[in-house]
ROLO-776701 format. One record per residue (C-alpha): x, y, z. Coordinates in pm, whole numbers, plus 50000, padded with zeros to 5 digits. Example, Ala and Ser with C-alpha at 12.3 -4.5 7.8 and 13.67 -1.06 7.14 Angstrom:
% residues 2
512304955050780 513674989450714 
***
This chain:
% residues 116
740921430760319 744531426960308 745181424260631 742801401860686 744011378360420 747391381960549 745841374260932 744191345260757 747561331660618 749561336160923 746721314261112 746821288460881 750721287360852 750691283761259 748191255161205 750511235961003 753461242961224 751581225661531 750421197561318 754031190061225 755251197961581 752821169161702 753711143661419 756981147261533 756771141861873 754471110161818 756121078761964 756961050461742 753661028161776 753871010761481 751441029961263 752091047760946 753021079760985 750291106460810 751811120860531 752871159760535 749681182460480 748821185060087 749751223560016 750511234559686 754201238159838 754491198659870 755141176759555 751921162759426 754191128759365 752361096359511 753521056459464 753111021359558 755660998859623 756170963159582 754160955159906 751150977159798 752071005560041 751531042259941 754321064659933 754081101359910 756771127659851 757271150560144 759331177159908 758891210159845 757971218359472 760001234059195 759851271259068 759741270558712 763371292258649 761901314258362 758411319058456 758491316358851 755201296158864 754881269359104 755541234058953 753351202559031 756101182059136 759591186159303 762961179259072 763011143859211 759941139759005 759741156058749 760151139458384 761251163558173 763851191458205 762741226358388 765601250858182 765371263757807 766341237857551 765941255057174 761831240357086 762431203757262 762341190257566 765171169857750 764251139857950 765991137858322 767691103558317 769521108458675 766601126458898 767961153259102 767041181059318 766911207859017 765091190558782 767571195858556 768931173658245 772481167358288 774161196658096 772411219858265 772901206758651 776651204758553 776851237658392 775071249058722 776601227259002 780231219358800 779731180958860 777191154158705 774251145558938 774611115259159 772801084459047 770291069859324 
***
């Protein structure tokens, strides 16, 4: 059963790969581009802007650092901070790739996260 499972996945991932090979190498018609495939990989993130047009986010999710389980949403996105704070939890105020409240993405990347 394994290796069919494994077969199964493989098949699927080659699926994917094709369907973003052909979004890619769609011409510019003026359309909306489909948004990435929903996997649980890809941040669960969606928005409208002022115009009323949906927005999705295209990034790959976070991996909780303690547990290793799969996050909903990418560090971009996510509202609160992903490493150990002593029974609270730290808002992000500058989103970044880590999901990380500032102390921590200094004390990781030994400068303060860049403000968008």
């Amino acid at each position: 059963w394994a290796v069919k499972l494994l077969k199964k996945l493989q098949r699927a991932k080659e699926r994917m790969e094709e369907e973003k090979e052909e979004a890619s190498s769609d011409e510019d018609d003026g359309r909306p581009k489909k948004p990435v495939p929903r996997t649980r990989e890809i941040c669960t993130w969606k928005g409208r802007d002022g115009d009323g047009d949906v927005w999705w986010c295209n990034n790959h999710v976070l991996q909780h650092p303690t547990t290793r389980a799969l996050l909903k949403h990418c560090g971009y996105h996510v509202t609160s901070c992903q490493y150990y704070h002593a029974g609270q939890e730290h808002e992000v105020e500058t989103p970044n790739e880590l999901g990380a409240c500032a102390t921590h993405y200094i004390s990781i990347r030994r400068e303060p996260p860049e403000a968008m």
